[in-house]
N, CA, C and O atoms as CSV, one atom per row, in Angstrom:
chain,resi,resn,atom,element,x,y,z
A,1,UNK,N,N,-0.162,3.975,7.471
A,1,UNK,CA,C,0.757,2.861,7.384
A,1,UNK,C,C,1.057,2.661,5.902
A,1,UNK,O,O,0.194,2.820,5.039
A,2,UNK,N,N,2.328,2.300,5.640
A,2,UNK,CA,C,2.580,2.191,4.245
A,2,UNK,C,C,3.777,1.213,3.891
A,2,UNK,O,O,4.697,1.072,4.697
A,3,UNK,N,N,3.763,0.658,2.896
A,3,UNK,CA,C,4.964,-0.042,2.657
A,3,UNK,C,C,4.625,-1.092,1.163
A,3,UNK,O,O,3.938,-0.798,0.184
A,4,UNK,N,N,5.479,-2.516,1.479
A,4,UNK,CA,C,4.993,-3.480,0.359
A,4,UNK,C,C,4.482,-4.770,0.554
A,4,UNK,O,O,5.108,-5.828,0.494
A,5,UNK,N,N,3.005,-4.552,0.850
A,5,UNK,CA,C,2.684,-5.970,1.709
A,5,UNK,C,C,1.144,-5.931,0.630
A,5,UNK,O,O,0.566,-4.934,0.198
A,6,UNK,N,N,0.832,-7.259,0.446
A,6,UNK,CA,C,-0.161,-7.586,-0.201
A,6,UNK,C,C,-1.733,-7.154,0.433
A,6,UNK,O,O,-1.914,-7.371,1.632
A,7,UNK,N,N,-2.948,-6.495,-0.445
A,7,UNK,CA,C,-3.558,-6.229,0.300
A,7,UNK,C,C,-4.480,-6.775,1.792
A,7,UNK,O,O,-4.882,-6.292,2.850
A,8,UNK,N,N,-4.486,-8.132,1.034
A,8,UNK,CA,C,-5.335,-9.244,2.037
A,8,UNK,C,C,-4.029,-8.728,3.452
A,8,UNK,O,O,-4.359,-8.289,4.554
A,9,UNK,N,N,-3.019,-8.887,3.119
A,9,UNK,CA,C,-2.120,-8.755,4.505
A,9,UNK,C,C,-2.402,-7.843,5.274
A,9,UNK,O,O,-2.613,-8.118,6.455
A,10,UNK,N,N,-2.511,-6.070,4.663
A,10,UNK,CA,C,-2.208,-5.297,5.113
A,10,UNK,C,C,-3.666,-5.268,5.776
A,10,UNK,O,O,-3.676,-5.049,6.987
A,11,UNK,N,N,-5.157,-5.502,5.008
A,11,UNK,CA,C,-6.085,-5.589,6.235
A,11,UNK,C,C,-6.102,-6.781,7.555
A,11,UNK,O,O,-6.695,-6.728,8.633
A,12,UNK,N,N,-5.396,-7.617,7.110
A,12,UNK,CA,C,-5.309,-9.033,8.133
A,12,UNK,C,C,-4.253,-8.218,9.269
A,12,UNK,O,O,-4.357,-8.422,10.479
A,13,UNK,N,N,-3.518,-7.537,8.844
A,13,UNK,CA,C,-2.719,-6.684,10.284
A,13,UNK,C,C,-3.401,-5.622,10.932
A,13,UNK,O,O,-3.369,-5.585,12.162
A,14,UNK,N,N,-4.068,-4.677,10.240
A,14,UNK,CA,C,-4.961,-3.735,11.111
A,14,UNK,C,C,-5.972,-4.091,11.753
A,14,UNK,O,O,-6.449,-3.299,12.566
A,15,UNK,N,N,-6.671,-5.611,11.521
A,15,UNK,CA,C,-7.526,-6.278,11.964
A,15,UNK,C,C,-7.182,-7.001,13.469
A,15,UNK,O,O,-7.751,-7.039,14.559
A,16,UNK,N,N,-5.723,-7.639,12.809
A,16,UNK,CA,C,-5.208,-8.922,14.193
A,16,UNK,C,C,-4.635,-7.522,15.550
A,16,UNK,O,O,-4.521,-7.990,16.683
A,17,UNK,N,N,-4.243,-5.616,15.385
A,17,UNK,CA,C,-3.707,-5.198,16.207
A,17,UNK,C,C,-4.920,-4.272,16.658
A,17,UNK,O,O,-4.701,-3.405,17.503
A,18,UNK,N,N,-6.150,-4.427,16.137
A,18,UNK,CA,C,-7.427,-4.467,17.327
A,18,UNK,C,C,-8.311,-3.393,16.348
A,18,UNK,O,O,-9.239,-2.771,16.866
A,19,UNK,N,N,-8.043,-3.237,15.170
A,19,UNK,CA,C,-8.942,-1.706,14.748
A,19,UNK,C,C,-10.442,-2.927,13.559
A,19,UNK,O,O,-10.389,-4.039,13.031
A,20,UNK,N,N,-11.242,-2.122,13.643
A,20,UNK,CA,C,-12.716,-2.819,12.980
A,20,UNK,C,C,-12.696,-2.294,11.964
A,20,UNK,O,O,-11.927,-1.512,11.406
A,21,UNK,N,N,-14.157,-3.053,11.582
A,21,UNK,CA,C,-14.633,-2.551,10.316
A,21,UNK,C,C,-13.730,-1.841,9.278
A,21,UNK,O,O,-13.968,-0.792,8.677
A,22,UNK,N,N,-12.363,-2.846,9.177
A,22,UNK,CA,C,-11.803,-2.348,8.351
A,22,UNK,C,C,-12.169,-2.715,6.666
A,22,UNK,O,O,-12.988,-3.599,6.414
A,23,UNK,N,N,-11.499,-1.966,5.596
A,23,UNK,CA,C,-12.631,-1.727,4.588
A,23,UNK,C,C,-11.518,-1.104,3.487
A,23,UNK,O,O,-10.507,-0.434,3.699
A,24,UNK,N,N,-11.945,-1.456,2.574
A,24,UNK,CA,C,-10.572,-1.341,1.225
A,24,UNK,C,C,-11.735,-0.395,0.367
A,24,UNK,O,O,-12.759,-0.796,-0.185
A,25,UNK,N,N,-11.172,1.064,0.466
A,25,UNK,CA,C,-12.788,1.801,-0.005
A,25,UNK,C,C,-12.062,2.206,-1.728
A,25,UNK,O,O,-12.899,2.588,-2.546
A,26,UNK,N,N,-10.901,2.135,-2.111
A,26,UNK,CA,C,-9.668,2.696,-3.648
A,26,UNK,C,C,-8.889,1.840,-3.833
A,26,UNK,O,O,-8.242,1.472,-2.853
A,27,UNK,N,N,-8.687,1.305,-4.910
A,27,UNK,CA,C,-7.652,0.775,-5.337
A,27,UNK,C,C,-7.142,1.602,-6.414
A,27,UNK,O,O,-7.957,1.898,-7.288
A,28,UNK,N,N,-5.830,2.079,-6.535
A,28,UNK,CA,C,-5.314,2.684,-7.363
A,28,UNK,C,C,-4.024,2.190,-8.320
A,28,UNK,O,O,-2.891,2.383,-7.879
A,29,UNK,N,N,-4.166,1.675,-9.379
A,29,UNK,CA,C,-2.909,1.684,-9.936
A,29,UNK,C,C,-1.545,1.958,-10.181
A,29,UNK,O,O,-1.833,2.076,-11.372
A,30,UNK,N,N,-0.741,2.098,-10.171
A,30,UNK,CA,C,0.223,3.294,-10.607
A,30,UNK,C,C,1.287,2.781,-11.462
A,30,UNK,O,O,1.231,1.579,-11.721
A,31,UNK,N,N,2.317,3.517,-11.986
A,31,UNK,CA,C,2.983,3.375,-12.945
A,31,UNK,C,C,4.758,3.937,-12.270
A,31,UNK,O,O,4.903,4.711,-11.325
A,32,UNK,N,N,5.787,3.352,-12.992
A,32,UNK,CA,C,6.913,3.880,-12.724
A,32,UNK,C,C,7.315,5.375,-12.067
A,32,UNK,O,O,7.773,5.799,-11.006
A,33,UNK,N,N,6.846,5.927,-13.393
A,33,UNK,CA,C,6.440,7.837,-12.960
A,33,UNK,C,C,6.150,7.834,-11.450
A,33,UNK,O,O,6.897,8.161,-10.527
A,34,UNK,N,N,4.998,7.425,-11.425
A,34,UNK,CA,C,4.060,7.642,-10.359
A,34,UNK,C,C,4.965,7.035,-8.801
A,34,UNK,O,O,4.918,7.541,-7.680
A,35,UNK,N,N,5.754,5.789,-9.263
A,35,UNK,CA,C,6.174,5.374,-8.151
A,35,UNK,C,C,6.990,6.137,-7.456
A,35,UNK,O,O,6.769,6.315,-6.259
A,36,UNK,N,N,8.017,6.687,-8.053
A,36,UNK,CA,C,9.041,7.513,-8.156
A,36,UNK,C,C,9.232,8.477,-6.918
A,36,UNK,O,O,10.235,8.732,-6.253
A,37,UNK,N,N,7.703,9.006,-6.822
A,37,UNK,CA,C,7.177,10.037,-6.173
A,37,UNK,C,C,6.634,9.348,-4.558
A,37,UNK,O,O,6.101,9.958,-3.630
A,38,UNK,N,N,6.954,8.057,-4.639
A,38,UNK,CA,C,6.546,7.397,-3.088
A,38,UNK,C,C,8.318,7.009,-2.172
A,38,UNK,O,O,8.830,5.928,-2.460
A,39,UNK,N,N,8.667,7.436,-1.703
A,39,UNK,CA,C,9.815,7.008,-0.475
A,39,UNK,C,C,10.227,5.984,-1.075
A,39,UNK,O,O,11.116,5.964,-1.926
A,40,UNK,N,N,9.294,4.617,-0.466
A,40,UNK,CA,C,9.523,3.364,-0.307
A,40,UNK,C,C,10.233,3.192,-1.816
A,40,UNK,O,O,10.702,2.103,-2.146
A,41,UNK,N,N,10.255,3.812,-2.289
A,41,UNK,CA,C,10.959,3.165,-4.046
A,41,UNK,C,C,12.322,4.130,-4.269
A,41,UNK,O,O,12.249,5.269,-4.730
A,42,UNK,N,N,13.451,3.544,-3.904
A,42,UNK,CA,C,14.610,4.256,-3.886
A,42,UNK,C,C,15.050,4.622,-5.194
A,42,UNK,O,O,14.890,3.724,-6.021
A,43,UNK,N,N,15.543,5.649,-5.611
A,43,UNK,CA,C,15.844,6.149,-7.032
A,43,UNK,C,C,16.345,4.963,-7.915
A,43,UNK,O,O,15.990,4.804,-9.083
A,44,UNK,N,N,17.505,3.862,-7.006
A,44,UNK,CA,C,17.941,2.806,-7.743
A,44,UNK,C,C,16.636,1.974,-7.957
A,44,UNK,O,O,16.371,1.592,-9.097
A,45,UNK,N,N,16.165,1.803,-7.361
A,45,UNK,CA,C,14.818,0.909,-7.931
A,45,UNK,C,C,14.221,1.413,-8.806
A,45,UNK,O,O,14.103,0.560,-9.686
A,46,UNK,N,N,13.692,2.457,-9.141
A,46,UNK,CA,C,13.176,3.423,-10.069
A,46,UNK,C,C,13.960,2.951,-11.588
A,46,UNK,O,O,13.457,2.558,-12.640
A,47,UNK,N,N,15.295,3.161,-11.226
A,47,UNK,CA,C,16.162,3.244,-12.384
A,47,UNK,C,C,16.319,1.725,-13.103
A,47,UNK,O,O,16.396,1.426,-14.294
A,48,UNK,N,N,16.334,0.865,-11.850
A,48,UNK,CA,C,16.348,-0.760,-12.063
A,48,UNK,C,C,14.533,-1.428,-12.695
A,48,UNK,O,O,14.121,-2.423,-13.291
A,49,UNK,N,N,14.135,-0.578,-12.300
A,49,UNK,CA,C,12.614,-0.968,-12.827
A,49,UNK,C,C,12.426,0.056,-14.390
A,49,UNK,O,O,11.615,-0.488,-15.139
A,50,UNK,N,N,12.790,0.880,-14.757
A,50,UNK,CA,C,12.891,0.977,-15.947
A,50,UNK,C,C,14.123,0.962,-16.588
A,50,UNK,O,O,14.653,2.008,-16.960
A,51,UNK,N,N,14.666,-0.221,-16.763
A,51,UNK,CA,C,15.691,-1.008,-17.208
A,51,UNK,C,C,15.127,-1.891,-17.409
A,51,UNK,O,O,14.753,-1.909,-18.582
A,52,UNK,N,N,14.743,-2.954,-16.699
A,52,UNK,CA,C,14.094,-4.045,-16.906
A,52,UNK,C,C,12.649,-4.598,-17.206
A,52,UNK,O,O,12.244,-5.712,-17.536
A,53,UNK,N,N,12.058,-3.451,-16.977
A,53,UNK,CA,C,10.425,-3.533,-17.309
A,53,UNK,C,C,10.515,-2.938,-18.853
A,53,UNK,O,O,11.084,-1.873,-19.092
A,54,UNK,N,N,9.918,-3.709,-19.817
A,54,UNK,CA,C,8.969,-3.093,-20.896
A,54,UNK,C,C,8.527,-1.874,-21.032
A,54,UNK,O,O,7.570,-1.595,-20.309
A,55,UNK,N,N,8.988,-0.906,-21.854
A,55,UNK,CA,C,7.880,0.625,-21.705
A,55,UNK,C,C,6.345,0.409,-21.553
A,55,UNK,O,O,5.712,1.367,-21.108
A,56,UNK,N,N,5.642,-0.774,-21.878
A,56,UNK,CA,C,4.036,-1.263,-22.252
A,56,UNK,C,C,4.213,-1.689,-20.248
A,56,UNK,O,O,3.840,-0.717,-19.592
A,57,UNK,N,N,4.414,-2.201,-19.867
A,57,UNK,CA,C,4.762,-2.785,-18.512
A,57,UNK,C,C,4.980,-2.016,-17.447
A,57,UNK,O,O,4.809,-2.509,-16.332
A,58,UNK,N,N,5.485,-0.378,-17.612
A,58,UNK,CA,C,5.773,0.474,-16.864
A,58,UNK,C,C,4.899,1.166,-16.196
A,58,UNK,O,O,5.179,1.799,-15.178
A,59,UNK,N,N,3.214,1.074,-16.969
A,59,UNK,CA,C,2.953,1.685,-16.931
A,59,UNK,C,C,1.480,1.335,-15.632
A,59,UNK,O,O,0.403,1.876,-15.381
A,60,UNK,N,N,2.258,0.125,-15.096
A,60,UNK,CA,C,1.423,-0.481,-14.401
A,60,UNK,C,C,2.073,-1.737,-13.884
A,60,UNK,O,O,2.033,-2.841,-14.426
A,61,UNK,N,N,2.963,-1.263,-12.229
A,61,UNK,CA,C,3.824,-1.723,-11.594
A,61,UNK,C,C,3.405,-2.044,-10.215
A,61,UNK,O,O,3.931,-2.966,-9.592
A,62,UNK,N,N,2.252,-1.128,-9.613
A,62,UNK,CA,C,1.851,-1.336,-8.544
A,62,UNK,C,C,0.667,-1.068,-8.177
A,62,UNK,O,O,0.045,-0.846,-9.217
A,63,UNK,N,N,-0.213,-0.926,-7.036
A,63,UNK,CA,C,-1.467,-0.757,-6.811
A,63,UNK,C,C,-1.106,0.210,-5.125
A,63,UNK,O,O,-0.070,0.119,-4.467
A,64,UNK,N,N,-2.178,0.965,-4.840
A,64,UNK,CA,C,-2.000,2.051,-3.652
A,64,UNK,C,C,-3.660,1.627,-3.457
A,64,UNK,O,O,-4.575,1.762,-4.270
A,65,UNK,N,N,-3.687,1.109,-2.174
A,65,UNK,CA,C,-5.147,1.493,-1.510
A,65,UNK,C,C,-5.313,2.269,-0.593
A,65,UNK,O,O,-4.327,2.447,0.122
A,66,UNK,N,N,-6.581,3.022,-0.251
A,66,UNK,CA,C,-6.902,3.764,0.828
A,66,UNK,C,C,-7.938,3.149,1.652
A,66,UNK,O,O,-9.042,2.952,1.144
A,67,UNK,N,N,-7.687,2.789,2.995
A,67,UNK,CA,C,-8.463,1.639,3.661
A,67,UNK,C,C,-9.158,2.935,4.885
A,67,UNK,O,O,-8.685,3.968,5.358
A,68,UNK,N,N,-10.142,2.402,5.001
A,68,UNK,CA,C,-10.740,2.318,6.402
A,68,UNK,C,C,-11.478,2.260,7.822
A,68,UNK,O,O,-12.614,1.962,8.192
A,69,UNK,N,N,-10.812,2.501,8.172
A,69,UNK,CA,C,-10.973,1.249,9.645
A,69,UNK,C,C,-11.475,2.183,10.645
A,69,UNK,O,O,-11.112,3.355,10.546
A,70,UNK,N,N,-12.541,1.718,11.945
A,70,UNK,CA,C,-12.489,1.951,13.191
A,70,UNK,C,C,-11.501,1.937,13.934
A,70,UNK,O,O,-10.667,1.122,13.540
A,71,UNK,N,N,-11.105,2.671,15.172
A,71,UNK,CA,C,-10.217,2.547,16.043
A,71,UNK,C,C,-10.996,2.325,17.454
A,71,UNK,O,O,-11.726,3.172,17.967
A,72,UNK,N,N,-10.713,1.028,17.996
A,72,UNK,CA,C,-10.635,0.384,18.767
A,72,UNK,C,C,-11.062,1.339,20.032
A,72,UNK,O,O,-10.339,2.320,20.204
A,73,UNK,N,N,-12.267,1.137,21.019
A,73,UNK,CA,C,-12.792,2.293,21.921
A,73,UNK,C,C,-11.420,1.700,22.803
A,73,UNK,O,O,-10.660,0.747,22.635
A,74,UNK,N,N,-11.544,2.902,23.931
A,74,UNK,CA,C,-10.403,2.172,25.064
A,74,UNK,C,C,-11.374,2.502,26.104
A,74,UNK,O,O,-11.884,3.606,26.296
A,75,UNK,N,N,-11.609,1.216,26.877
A,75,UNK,CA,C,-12.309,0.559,28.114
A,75,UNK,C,C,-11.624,1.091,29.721
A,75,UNK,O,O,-10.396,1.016,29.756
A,76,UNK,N,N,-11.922,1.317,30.288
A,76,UNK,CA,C,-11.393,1.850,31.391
A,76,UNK,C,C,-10.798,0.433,32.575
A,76,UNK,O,O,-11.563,-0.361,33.122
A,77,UNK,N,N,-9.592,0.446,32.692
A,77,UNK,CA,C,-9.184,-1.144,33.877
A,77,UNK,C,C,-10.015,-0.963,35.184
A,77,UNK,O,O,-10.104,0.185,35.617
A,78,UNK,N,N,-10.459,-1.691,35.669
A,78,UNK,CA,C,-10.850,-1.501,36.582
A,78,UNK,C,C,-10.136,-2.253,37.810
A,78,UNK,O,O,-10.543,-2.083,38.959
């Protein structure tokens, strides 16, 4: 799962749609460069974020975690 949601969120959703022991094991920094190279950041954003960000500021725009979680056993209906 990926996108732009704060971390507390993104475990509060894998939690509320049934998966456990979920668990924030990396937090990673990243920088303009670095963003560049993820989908979710369209070239115009890229270009609009170094325009308006500081070269000192660029270099630390976002954070990437790697979480995880149990998946939920499945119980048989009876």
């Amino acid at each position: 799962m990926s996108g732009a949601l704060a971390e507390r969120v993104f475990v509060d959703k894998m939690t509320n749609v049934g998966f456990g022991d979920v668990e924030v094991l990396e937090r990673r920094r990243f920088g303009v460069d670095d963003a560049a190279s993820y989908p979710l950041f369209a070239p115009e954003l890229i270009a609009l974020m170094r325009r308006l960000l500081t070269p000192e500021r660029q270099s630390d725009v976002a954070v990437a975690v790697t979480v995880s979680a149990r998946k939920p056993s499945i119980t048989a209906v009876q």
